[in-house]
C-alpha positions as CSV (number, residue, x, y, z in Angstrom):
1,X,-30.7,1.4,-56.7
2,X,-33.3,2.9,-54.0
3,X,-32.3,3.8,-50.8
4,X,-33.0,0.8,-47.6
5,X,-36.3,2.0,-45.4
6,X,-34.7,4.0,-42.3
7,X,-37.6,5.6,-40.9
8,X,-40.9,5.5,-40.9
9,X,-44.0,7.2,-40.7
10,X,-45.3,8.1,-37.4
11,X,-49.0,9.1,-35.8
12,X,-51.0,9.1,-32.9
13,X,-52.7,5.6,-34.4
14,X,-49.2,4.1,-35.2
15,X,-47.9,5.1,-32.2
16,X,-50.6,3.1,-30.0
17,X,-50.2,0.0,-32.7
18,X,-46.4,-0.2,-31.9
19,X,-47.0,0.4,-28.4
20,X,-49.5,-2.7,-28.5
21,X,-47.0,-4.5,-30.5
22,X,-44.4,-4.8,-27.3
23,X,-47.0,-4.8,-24.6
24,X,-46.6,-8.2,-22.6
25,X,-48.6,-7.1,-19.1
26,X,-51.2,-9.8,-19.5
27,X,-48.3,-12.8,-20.6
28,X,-46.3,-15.1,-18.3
29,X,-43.4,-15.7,-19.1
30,X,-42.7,-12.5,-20.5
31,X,-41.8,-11.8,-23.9
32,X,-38.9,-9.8,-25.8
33,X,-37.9,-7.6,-26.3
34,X,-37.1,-6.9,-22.8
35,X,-36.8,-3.3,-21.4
36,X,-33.5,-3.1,-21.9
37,X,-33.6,-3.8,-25.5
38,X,-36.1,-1.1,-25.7
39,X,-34.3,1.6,-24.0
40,X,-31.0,0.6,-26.2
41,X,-33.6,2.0,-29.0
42,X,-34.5,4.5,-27.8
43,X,-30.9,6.1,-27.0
44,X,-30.1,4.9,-30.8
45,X,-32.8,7.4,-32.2
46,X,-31.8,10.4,-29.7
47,X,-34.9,10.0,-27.4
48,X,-33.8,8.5,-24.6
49,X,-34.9,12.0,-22.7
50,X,-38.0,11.5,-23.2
51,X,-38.2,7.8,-22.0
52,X,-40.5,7.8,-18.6
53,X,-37.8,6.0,-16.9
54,X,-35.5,8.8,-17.2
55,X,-37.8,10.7,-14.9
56,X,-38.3,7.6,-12.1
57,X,-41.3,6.4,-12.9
58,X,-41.9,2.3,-13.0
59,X,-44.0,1.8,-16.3
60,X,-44.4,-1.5,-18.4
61,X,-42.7,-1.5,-21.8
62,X,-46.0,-0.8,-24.1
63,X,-46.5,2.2,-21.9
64,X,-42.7,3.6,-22.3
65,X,-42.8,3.0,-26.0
66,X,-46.0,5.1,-26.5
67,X,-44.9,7.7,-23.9
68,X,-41.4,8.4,-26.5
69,X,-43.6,8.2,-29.3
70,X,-46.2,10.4,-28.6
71,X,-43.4,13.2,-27.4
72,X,-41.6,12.4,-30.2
73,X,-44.9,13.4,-32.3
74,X,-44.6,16.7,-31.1
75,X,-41.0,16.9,-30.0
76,X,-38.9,15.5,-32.6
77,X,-41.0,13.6,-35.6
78,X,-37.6,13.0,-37.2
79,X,-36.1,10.8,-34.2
80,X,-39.8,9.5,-33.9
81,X,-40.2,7.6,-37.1
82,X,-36.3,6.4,-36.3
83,X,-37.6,5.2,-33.4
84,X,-40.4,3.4,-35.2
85,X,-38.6,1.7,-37.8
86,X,-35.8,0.5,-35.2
87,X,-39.0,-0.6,-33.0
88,X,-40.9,-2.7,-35.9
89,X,-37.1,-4.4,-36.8
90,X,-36.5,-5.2,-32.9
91,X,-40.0,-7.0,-32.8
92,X,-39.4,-8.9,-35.8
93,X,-35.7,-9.8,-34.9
94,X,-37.3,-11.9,-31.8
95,X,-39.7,-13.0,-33.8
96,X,-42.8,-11.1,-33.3
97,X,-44.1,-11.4,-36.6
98,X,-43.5,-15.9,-36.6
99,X,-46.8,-17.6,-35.2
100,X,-44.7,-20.4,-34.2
101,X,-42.2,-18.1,-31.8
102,X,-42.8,-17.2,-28.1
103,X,-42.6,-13.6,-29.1
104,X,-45.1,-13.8,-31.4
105,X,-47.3,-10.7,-31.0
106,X,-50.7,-11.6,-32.3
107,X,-52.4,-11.9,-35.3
108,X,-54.7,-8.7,-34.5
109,X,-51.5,-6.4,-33.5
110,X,-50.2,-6.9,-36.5
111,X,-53.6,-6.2,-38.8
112,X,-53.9,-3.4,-36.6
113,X,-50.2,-1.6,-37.5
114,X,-51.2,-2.8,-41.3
115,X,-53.9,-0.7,-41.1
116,X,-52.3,2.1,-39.5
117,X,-49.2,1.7,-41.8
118,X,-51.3,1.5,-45.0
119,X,-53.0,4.9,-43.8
120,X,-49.4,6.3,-44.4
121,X,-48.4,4.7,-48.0
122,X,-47.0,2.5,-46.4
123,X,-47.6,-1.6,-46.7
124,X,-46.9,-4.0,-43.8
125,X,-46.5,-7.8,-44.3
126,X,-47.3,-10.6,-42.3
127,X,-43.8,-11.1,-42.1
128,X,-42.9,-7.9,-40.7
129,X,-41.3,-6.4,-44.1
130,X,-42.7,-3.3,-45.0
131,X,-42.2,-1.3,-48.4
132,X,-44.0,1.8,-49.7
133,X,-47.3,1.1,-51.4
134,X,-47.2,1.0,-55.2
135,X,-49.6,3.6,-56.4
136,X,-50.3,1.9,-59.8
137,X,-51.9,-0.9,-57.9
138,X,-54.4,1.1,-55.6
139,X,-57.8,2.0,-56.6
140,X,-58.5,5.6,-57.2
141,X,-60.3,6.6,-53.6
142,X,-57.2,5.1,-51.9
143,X,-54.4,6.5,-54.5
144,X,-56.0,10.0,-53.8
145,X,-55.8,9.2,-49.7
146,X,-52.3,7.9,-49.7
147,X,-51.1,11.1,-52.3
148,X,-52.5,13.8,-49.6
149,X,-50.9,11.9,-46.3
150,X,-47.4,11.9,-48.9
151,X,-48.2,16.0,-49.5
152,X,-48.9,16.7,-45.9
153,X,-45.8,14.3,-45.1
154,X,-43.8,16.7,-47.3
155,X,-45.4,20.1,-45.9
156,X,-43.4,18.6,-42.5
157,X,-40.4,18.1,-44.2
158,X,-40.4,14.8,-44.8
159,X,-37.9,13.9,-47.6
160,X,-39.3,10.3,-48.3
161,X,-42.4,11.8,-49.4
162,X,-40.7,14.5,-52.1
163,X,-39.7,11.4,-54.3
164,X,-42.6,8.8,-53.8
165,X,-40.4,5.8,-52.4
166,X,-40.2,2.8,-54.8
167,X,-41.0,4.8,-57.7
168,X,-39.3,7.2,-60.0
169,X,-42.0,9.8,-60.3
170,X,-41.7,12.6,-57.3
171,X,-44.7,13.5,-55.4
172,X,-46.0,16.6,-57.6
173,X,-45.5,14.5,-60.9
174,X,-47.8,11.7,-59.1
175,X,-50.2,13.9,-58.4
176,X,-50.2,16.1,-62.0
177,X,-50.5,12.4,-63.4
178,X,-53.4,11.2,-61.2
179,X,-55.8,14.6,-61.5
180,X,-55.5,13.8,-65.3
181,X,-56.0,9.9,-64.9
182,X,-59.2,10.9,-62.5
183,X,-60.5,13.7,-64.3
184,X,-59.5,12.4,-68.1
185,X,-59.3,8.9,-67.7
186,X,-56.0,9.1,-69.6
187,X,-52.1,10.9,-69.4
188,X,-49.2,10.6,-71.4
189,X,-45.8,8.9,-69.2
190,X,-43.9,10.3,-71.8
191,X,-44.7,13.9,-71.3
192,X,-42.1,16.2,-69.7
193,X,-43.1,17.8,-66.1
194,X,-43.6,21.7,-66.7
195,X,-46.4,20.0,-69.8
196,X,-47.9,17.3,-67.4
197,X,-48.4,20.0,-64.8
198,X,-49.9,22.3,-67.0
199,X,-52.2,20.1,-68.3
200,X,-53.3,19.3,-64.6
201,X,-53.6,23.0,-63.6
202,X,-55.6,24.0,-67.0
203,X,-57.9,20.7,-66.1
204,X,-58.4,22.0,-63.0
205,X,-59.1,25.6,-64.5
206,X,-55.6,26.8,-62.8
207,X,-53.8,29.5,-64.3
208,X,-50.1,28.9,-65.7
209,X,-47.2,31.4,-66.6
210,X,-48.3,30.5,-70.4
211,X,-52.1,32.0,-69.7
212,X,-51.7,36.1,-70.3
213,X,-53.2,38.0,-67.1
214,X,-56.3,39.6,-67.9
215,X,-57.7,43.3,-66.8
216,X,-59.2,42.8,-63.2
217,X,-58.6,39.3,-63.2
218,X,-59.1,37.8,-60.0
219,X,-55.8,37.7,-57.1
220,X,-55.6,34.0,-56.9
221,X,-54.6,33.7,-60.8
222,X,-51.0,35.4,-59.8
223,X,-51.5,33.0,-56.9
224,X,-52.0,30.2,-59.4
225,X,-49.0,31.3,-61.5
226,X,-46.6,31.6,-58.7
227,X,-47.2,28.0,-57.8
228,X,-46.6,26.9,-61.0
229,X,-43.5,28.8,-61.7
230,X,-42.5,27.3,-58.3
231,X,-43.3,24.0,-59.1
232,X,-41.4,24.1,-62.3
233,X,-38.4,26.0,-60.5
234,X,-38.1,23.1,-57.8
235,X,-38.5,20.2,-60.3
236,X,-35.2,21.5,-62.0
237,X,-33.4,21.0,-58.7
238,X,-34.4,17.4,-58.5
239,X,-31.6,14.8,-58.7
240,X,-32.6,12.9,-62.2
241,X,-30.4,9.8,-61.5
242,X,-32.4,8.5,-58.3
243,X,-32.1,8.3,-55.2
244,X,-29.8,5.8,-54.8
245,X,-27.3,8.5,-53.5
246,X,-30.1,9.2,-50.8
247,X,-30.9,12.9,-51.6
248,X,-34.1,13.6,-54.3
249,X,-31.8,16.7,-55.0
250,X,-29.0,17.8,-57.0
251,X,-25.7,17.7,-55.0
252,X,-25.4,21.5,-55.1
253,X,-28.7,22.1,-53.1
254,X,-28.2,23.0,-49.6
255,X,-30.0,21.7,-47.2
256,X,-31.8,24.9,-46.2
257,X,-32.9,24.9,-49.7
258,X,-33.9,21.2,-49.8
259,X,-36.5,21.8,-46.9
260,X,-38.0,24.5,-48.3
261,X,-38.2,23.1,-51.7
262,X,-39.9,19.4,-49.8
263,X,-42.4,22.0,-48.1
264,X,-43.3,23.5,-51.3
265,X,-43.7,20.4,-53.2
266,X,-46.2,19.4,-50.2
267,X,-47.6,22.6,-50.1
268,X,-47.9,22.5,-54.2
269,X,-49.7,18.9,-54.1
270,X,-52.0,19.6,-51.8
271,X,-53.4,22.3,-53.1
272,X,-54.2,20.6,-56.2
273,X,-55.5,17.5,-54.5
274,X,-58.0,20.3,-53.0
275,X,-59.1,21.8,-56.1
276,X,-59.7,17.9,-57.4
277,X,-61.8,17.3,-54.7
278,X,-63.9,20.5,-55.7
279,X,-64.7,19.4,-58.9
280,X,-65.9,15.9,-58.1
């Protein structure tokens, strides 16, 4: 079973789409949620600090919400895209996302957080549910897009994007799989990791611990070997039931060693992404 969405991903452009979401400065009578039910948010994801109010000033709501989430941007991204997934389920709790409710917040704010969602792997429905965008189904341009936002997700330390959510590949695995999809036309499901990555390093002309170093051979072949030794290292950690227990890691990694080995992965996927792009 897959863990429940309890965060999500935040920007500068989703921060401004949520914002936009609440704002009710050019609608009489207002609508919810109301200023209180914002703040009670914001103190459930640890940001209430950072809430303008806290400081005197008189702001409307749009303008508080954007004001946490932009500090939380820089601040505390963790708390931030708490904050974001408590904000989208506030506004569809009053019925933001219902055309026939008061609250209703507008067709255009909601294609406009779809957009900024979808940016993110993520997929926004009219109805305010929102799930992880299923990678089988996107063309390639947009598969390659919403794989490096999931790699530079990771290289923050985001553990949602170290096992893809609402898939059982993990992010390096997705990404071995769709340089030899792109640059094949073809890959094997049934092929064990350290094989599927190797395949996608040698397509990519990467060197692997199986390739013997050569006289004088160029410094970024060790470089190349490292990363896959790492790569191969880190997908031995990885829990192999699921993530139904909410760690993509074996119960004997620390955390410590769970951030670093999220960074890598990121680190790890992006690289190859950059090397695809070279070649096409």
């Amino acid at each position: 079973m897959l863990d429940p969405i309890t965060k999500l991903p935040l920007n500068d452009t989703i921060a401004v789409a949520i914002a936009k979401m609440i704002d009710d400065s050019q609608i009489v009578p207002k609508r919810e949620p109301s200023h209180y039910d914002i703040e009670c948010e914001f103190n459930r994801s640890g940001l209430s600090n950072a809430d303008p109010k806290q400081a005197g000033k008189v702001v409307g709501k749009a303008k508080r919400v954007r004001a946490v989430l932009t500090w939380s941007i820089d601040n505390n991204l963790i708390a931030g895209e708490k904050l974001v997934y408590l904000l989208l389920t506030l506004v569809k709790s009053v019925g933001g996302f219902r055309k026939e409710s008061p609250n209703f917040v507008g067709i255009e704010g909601i294609e406009n957080l779809k957009v900024a969602f979808k940016s993110e792997g993520y997929q926004l429905f009219s109805d305010g549910s929102i799930s992880s965008l299923v990678l089988d189904n996107l063309r390639n341009i947009e598969k390659h897009k919403v794989l490096r936002t999931y790699a530079e997700r990771a290289i923050k330390g985001a553990d949602d994007a170290a096992l893809l959510v609402g898939t059982s590949k993990d992010l390096m695995e997705a990404v071995s799989a769709f340089i030899l999809q792109s640059k094949l036309g073809h890959y094997s499901n049934q092929t064990n990791f350290p094989t599927l990555l190797g395949q996608a390093f040698i397509t990519l002309g990467l060197a692997t611990s199986e390739e013997v170093p050569k006289p004088n051979e160029p410094a970024q072949k060790r470089v190349e070997r490292a990363l896959y030794e790492l790569a191969c290292s880190i997908n031995k950690l990885r829990n192999k039931e699921g993530t139904g227990h909410g760690r993509p890691f074996l119960s004997m990694v620390s955390e410590d060693e769970a951030k670093m080995a999220i960074k890598s992965m990121g680190l790890i996927s992006e690289y190859l992404l950059s090397k695809l792009e070279e070649t096409e």
